[in-house]
C-alpha positions in Angstrom: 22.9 -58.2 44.0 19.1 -57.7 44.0 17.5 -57.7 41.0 15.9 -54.2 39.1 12.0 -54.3 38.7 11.8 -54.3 34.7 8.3 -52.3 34.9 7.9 -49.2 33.1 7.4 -46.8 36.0 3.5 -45.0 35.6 3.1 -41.6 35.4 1.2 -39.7 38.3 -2.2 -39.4 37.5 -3.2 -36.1 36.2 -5.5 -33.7 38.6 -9.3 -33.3 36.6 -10.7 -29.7 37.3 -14.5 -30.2 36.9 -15.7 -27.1 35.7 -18.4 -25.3 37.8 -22.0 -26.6 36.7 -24.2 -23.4 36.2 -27.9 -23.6 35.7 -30.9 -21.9 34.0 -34.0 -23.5 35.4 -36.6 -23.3 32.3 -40.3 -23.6 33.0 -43.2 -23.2 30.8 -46.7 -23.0 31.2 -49.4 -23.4 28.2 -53.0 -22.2 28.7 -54.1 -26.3 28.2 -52.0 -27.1 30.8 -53.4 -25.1 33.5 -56.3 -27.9 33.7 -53.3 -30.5 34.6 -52.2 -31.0 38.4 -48.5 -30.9 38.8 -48.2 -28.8 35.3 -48.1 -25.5 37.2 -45.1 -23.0 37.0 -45.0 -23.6 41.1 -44.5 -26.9 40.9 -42.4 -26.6 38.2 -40.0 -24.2 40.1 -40.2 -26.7 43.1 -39.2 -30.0 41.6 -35.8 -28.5 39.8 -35.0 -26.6 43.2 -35.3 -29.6 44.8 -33.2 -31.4 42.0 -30.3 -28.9 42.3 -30.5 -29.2 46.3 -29.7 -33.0 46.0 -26.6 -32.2 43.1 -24.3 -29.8 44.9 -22.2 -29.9 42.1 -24.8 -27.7 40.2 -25.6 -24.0 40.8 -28.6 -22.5 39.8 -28.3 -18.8 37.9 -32.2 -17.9 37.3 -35.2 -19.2 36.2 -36.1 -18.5 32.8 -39.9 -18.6 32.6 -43.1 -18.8 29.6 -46.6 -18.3 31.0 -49.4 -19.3 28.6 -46.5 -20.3 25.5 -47.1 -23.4 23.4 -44.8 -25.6 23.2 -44.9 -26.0 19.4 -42.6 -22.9 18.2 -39.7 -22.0 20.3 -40.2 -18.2 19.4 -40.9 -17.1 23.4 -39.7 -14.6 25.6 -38.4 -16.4 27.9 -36.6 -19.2 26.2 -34.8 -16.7 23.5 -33.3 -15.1 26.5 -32.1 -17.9 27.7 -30.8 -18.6 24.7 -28.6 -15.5 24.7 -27.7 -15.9 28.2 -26.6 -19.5 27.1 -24.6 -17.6 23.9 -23.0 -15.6 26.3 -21.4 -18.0 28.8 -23.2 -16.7 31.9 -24.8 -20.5 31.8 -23.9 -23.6 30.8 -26.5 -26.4 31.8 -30.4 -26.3 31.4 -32.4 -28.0 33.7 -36.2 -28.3 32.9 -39.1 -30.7 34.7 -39.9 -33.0 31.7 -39.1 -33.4 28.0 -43.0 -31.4 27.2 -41.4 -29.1 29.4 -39.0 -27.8 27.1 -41.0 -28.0 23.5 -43.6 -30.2 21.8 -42.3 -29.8 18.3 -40.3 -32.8 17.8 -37.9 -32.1 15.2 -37.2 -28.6 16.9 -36.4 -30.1 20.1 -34.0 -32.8 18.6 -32.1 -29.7 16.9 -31.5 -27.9 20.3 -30.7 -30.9 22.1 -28.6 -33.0 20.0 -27.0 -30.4 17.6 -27.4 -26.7 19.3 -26.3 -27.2 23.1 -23.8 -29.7 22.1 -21.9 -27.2 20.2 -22.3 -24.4 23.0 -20.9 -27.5 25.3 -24.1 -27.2 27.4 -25.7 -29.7 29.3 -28.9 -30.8 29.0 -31.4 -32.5 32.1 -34.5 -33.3 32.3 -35.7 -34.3 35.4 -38.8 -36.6 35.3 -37.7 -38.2 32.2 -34.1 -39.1 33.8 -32.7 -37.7 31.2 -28.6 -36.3 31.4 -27.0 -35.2 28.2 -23.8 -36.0 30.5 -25.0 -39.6 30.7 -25.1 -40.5 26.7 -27.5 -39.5 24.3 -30.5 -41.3 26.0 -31.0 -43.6 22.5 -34.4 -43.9 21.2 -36.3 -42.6 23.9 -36.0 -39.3 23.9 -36.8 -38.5 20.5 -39.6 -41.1 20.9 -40.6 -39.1 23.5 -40.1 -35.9 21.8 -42.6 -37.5 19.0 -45.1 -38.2 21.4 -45.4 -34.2 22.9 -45.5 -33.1 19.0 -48.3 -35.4 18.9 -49.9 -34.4 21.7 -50.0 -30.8 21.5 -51.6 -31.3 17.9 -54.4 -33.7 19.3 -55.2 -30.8 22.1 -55.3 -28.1 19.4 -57.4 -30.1 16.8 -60.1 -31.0 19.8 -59.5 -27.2 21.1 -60.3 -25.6 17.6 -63.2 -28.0 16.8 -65.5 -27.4 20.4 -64.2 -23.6 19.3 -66.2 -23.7 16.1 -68.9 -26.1 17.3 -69.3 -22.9 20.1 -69.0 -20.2 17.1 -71.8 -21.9 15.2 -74.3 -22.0 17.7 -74.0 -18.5 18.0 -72.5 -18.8 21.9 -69.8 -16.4 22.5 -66.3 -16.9 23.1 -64.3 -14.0 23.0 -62.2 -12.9 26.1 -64.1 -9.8 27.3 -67.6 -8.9 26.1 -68.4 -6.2 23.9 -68.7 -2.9 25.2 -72.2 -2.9 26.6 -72.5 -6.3 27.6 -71.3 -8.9 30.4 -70.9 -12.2 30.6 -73.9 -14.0 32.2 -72.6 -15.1 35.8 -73.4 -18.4 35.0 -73.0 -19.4 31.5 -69.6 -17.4 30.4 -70.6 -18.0 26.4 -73.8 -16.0 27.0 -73.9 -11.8 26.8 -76.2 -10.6 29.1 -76.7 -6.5 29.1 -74.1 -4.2 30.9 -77.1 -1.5 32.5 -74.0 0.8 33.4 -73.1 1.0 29.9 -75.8 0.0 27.7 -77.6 3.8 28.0 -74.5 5.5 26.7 -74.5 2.9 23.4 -77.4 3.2 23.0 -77.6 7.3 23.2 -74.6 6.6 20.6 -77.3 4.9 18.1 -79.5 8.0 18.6 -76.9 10.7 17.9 -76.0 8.7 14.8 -79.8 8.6 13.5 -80.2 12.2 13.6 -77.1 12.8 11.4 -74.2 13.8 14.1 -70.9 12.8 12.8 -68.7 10.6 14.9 -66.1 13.2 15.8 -68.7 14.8 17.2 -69.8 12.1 19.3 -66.7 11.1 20.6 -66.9 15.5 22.0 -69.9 15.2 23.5 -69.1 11.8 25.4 -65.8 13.4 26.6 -67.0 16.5 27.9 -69.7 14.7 29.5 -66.3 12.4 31.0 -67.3 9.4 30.5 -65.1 6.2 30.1 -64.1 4.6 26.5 -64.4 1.3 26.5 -60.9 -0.3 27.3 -60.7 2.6 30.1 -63.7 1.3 31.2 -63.0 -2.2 31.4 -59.9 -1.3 33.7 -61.6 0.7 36.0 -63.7 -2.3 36.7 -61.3 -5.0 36.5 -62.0 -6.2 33.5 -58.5 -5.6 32.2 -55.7 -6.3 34.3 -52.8 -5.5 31.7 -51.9 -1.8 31.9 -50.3 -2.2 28.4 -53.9 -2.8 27.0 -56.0 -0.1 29.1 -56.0 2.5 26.5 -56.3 5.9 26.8 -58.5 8.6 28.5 -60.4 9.2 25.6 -63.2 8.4 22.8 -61.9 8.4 19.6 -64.0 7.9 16.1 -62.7 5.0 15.3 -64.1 3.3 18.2 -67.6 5.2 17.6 -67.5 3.4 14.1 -66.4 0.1 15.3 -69.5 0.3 17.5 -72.2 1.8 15.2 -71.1 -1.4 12.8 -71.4 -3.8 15.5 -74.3 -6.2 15.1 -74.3 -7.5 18.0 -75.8 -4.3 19.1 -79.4 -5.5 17.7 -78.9 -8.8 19.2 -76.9 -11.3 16.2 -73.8 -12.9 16.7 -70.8 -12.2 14.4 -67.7 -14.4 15.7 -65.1 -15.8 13.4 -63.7 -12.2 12.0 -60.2 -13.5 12.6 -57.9 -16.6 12.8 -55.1 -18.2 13.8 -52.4 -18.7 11.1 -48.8 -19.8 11.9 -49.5 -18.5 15.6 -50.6 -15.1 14.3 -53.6 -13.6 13.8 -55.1 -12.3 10.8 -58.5 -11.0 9.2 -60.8 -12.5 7.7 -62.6 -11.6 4.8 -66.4 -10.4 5.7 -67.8 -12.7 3.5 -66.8 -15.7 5.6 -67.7 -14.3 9.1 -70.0 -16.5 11.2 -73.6 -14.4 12.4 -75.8 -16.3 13.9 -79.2 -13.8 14.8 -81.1 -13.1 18.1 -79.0 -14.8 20.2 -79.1 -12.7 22.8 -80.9 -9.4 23.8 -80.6 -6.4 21.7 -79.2 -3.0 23.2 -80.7 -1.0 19.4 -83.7 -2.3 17.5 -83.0 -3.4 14.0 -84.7 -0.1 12.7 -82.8 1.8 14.1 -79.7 0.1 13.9 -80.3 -0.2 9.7 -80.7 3.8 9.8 -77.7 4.2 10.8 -75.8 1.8 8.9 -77.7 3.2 5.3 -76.6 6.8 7.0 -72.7 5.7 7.6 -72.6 3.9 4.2 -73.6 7.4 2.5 -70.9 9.0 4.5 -68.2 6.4 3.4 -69.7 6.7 -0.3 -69.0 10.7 0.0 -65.6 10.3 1.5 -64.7 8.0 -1.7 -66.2 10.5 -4.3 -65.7 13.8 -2.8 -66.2 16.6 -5.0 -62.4 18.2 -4.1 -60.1 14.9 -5.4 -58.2 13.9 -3.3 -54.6 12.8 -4.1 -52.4 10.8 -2.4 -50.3 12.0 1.5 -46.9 10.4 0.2 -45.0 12.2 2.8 -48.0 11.4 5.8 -45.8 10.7 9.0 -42.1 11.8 7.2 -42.8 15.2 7.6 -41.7 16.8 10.8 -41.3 20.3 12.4 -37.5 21.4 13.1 -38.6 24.1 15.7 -40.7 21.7 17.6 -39.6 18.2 16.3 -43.3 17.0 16.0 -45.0 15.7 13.0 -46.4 18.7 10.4 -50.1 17.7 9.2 -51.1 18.5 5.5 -54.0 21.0 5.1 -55.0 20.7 1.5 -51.8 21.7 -0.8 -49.5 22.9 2.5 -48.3 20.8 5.9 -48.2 23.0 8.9 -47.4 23.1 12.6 -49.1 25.5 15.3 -45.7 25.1 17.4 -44.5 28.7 16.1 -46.8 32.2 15.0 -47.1 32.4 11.2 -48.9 34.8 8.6 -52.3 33.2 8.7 -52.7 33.0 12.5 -52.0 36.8 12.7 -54.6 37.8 10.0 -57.6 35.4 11.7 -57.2 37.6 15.0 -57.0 41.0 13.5 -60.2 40.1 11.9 -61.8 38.6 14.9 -64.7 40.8 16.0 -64.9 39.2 19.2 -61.9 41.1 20.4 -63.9 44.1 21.2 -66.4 42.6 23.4 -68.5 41.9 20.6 -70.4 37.9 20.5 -69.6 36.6 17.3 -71.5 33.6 16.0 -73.0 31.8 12.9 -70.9 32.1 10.5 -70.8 28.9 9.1 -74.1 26.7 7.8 -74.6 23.0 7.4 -76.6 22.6 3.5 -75.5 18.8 3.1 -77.2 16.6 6.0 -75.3 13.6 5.0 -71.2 15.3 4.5 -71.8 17.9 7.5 -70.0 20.0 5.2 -69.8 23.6 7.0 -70.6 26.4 4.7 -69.5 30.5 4.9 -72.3 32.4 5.6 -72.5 36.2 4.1 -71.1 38.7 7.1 -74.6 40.6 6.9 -76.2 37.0 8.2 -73.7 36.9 11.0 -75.6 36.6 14.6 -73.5 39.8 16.4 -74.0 40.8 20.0 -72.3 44.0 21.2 -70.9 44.5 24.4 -71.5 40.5 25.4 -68.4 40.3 27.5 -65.2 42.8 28.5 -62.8 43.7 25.2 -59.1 43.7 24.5 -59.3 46.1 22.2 -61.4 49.2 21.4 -63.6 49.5 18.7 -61.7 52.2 17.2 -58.1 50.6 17.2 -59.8 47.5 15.2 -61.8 49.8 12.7 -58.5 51.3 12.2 -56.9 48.1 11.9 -59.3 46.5 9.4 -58.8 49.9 7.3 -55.1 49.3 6.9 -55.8 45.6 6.0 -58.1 46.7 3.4 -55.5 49.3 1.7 -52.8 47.0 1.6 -55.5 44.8 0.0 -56.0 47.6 -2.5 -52.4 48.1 -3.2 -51.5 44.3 -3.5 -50.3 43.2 -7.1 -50.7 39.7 -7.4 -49.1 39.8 -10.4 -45.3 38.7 -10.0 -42.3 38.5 -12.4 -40.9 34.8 -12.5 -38.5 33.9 -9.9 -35.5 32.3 -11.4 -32.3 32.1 -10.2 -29.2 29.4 -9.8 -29.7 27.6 -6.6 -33.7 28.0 -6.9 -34.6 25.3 -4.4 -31.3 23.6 -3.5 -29.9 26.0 -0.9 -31.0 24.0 2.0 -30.9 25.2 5.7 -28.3 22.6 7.5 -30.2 22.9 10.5 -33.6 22.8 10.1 -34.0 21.4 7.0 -35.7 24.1 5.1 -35.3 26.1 2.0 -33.7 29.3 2.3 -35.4 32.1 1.5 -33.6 34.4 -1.0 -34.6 38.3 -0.7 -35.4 40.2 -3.8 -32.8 43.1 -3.5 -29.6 44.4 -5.8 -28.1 42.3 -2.8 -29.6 39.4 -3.0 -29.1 37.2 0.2 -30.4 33.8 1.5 -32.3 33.8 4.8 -33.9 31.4 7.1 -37.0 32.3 7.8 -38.4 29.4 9.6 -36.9 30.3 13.1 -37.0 33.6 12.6 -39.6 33.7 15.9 -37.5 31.7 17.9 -33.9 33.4 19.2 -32.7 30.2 20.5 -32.9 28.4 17.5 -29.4 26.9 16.3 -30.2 28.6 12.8 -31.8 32.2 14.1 -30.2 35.0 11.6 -28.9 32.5 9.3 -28.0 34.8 6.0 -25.7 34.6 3.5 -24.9 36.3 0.6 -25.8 35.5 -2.7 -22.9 36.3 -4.6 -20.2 34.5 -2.1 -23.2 31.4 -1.9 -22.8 31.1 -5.7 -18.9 31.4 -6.1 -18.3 28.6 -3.3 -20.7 26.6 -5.4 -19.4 27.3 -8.7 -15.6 26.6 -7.8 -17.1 23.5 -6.2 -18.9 22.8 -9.6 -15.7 23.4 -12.0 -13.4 20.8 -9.6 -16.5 18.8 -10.1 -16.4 18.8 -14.0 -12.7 18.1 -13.9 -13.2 15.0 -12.3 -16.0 13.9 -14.6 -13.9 14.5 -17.8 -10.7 12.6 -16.2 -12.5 9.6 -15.2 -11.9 6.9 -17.7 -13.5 3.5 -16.1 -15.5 1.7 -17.9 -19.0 1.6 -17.1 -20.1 -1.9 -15.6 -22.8 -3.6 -17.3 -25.9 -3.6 -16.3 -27.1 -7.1 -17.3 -24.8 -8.8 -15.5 -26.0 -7.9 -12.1 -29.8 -8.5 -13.2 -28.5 -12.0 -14.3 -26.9 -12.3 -10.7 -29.4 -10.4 -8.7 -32.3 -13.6 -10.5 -29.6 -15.9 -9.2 -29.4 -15.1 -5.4 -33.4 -14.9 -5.8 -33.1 -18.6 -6.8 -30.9 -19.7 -4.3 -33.4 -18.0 -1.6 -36.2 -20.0 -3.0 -34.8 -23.5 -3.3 -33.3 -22.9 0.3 -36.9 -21.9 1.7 -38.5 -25.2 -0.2 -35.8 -27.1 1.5 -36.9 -25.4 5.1 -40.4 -26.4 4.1 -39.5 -30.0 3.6 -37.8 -29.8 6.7 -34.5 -31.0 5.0 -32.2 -28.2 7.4 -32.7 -26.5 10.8 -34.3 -23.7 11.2 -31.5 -22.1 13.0 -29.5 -23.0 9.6 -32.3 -21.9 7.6 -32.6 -18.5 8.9 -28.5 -18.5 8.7 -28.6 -18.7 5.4 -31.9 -16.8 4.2 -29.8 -13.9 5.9 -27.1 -14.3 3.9 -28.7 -14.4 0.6 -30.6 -11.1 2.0 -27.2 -9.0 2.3 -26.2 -10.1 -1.1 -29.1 -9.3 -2.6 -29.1 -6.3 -0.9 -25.9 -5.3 -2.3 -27.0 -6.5 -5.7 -29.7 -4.0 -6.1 -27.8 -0.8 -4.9 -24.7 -1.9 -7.0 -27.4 -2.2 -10.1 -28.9 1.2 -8.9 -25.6 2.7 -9.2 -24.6 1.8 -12.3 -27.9 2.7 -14.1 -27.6 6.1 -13.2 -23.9 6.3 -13.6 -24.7 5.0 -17.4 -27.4 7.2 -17.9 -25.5 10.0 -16.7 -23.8 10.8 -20.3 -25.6 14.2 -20.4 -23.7 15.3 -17.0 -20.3 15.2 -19.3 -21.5 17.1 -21.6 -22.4 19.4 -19.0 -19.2 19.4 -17.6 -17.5 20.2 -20.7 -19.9 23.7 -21.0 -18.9 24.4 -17.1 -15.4 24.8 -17.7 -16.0 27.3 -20.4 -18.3 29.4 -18.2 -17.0 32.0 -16.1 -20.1 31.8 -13.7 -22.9 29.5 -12.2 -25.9 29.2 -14.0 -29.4 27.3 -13.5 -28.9 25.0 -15.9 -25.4 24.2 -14.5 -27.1 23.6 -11.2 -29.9 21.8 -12.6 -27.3 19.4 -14.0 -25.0 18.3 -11.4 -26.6 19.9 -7.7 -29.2 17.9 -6.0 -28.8 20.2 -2.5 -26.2 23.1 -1.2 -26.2 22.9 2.7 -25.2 25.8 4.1 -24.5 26.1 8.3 -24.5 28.8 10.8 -21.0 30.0 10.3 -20.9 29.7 6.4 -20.1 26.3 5.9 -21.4 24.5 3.0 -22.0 21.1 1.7 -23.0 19.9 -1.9 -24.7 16.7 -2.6 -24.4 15.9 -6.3 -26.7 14.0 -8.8 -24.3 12.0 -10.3 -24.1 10.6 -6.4 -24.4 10.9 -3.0 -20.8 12.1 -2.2 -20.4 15.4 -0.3 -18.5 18.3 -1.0 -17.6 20.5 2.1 -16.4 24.2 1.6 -16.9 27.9 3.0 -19.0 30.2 1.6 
């Protein structure tokens, strides 16, 4: 009998499934390496196409690409996409020409590779430097090499910045576009030579100044005479390619001011009014701007270009001291109109919007002359040359033409008018019994927003008047009555005070979360001096630093909620009087109401003091 083999029989080998390689191709561009051959994004695009055309095995999804980015901070537009694209799993390899390629910030660029696309199970190649995450860690080279583009990109900027302010300080210019008025000599692109198209207009600008026309006014006469602000300008000629930056059709005052302060008007230099700080820029104080005089030729002489700056400095000095004070806008840009939905400017102590007709634009045309064919002008008188502060002239001083042009109305209808103004005049009693009532100022229109107006009848109601003009509006003919408004609110109020009595917690203390609000503070500070000293990533950094946000976050609205649930004592006592009463008062209101809501149909909401919990009921 033959023998049995004693081998232990082997398995069959197991069948490998290489998962499809799909590529973003990442190219970057910097504005120093537009000088280098075989930098551009071109190239670039060509060598990695060329790369995944020998690898079959690797599929390319898009290119990802940073025009004029440095290398040094990762924040660009292109590569956080990329980023989110990698997050999402529509990629999973990066491809990218050479190491530089990809960053110059060395320990940035050892996170991503080594710690960030590891963990996403990405791979990593880079082309020139023979570099394949799937072929090892590369050793010391990469990082060395990684070291070496940090190093780089610092030596460019330091010899950048230094020929930058070698150029500042002999007065040779070197901003982007030239000042409005001025071109950049053909051959010497740091000298301004003058613009003859617009030079006349900046300098007409300088003239209107001089003999006291305010800048408003300026920017009216150079729009009805249609002619191009400055960005517009530049656009029109080529100047600026960038629709994002072409501005708008129009002068404004601002850039009137900016100009009428501009030395370079009278021929000096003034260059350094910003820099660079962690790749943004900021201002810099005037005292440390750079001016370096006659360095070119003037468009103003410095006579006139003084007189105007003594002239705006009396202006600015008026603005400051005015002889109305001025307080504080705090609600400048919260305000808005709920007919029209656009923001309501403040006219001394009232904010308005010319959206809708209202009292004041009625009474200005009933007493408008002008409406029976009559030229009205002259009203008005300028006595202060520097504020251009208009003046009311007396009506027997008024310069009135009869029969100037055809007339709405005849002279009779608006005699008869004005006499019927002038009795009600007559009859008015400005003298008015205080107003006081429950739910003075807290029944609050749920549409629009407004106060409701409350009529001063046996029956009182509450109306909103805002949208009376307008039938379409969701609250036109809002009304509701005064006594059903109160007894919704007051049976509202007595479950209210119920609740107050019956709650038994105790209060939390209000130490203990200022002692644990200092200590997330803490903990945000040591973990930013950590970031600083480059101990933790920045991607872990900014992981963190969010955290500490939310729970401080939640800190300071738990603290907020228990100081005014602890100083809320006196609401008890009120609560205690409530369910005594037998109706709602204004000092019940006062107490426990911050806002009544009330809707179309007769729904209302409360929103209480003691918080912002909601009580719905019908009215």
């Amino acid at each position: 009998m033959a023998r049995k083999s004693r081998k232990t029989p082997q398995p069959a080998a197991e069948e490998f499934i290489c998962q499809p390689c799909i590529a973003a191709g990442y190219v970057r561009l910097s504005s120093d390496d537009r000088r280098k051959k075989g930098d551009s994004i071109a190239t670039q695009k060509n060598i990695i196409s060329h790369f995944i055309t020998m690898n079959p095995d690797i599929k390319l999804y898009d290119f990802y690409v940073d025009n004029d980015e440095t290398g040094t901070n990762f924040e660009r537009p292109a590569f956080q996409k990329m980023l989110a694209d990698l997050e999402g799993g529509k990629i999973n390899c990066v491809i990218v020409k050479d190491l530089s390629r990809f960053g110059r910030n060395a320990i940035d660029t050892g996170y991503y590779i080594e710690k960030y696309l590891p963990s996403l199970n990405v791979r990593f190649i880079s082309i020139n430097d023979s570099f394949d995450t799937d072929d090892g860690d590369g050793g010391i080279i990469i990082p060395l090499k990684a070291v070496i583009a940090e190093a780089y990109a610092v030596d460019i900027g330091n010899k950048v910045r230094s020929v930058h302010r070698q150029n500042i300080a002999e007065g040779r210019f070197v901003g982007g576009r030239s000042p409005y008025g001025y071109l950049k000599a053909p051959d010497d692109c740091h000298k301004l030579v003058i613009d003859p198209e617009t030079a006349p207009v900046v300098r007409q600008i300088f003239e209107w100044a001089a003999q006291g026309v305010r800048p408003y006014k300026i920017t009216h006469r150079l729009n009805d005479a249609h002619i191009l602000p400055p960005s517009r300008y530049k656009f029109e000629k080529g100047i600026i390619v960038s629709e994002s930056i072409k501005g708008c059709d129009y002068w404004k005052p601002a850039t009137i001011t900016e100009i009428l302060r501009d030395k370079v008007y009278q021929g000096d230099m003034v260059q350094g009014k910003t820099r660079k700080v962690n790749h943004r820029r900021v201002e810099v104080a005037p005292d440390e701007w750079i001016t370096v005089e006659n360095t070119h030729e003037p468009i103003v002489s410095h006579e006139l270009f003084e007189s105007v700056r003594v002239m705006l400095a009396q202006m600015s000095e008026y603005i400051k001291n005015p002889s109305v004070p001025y307080t504080p806008n705090i609600f400048m840009g919260k305000v808005f109109c709920g007919h029209c939905g656009f923001v309501m400017h403040r006219h001394r102590n009232k904010y308005a919007c010319s959206c809708l007709w209202n009292v004041t634009t009625i009474q200005t045309i009933l007493a408008d002359e002008q409406y029976t064919g009559t030229y009205v002008a002259g009203k008005t008188e300028v006595k202060d040359t520097i504020t251009h502060k208009q003046t009311p002239k007396p009506e027997s001083e008024w310069i009135k033409i009869s029969n100037n042009h055809p007339s709405i109305v005849s002279i009779d209808t608006f005699k008869r008018v004005q006499e019927l103004i002038a009795q009600r005049r007559k009859n008015y009693n400005p003298v008015r019994k205080p107003r006081n009532y429950a739910l003075k100022g807290k029944a609050i229109c749920a549409c629009c927003g407004h106060v409701l107006n409350r009529s001063h009848t046996p029956n009182a109601v509450f109306a909103c008047r805002f949208t009376k003009p307008d039938p379409k509006a969701e609250c036109f003919g809002l009304k509701v009555s005064e006594n059903e408004l109160e007894s919704a609110v007051f049976a509202a109020v007595t479950k209210r005070a119920r609740e107050i009595l019956s709650a038994n917690g105790q209060l939390e203390n209000k130490a203990d979360y200022a002692v644990l609000l200092e200590q997330a503070q803490e903990k945000k500070t040591r973990l930013y001096e950590q970031f600083k000293r480059k101990e933790i990533y920045r991607h872990t950094f900014h992981t963190l630093k969010n955290g500490f946000d939310m729970e401080i976050s939640k800190l300071i609205q738990t603290r907020i909620a228990v100081a005014t649930e602890t100083g809320s004592m006196t609401m008890r006592e009120a609560a205690k009087r409530i369910i005594a009463e037998k109706h709602l008062t204004k000092e019940t209101a006062d107490a426990l109401i911050d806002k009544v809501r009330v809707h179309p149909r007769g729904n209302i909401e409360i929103e209480w003091k003691t918080d912002k919990s909601k009580d719905v009921g019908v009215a």
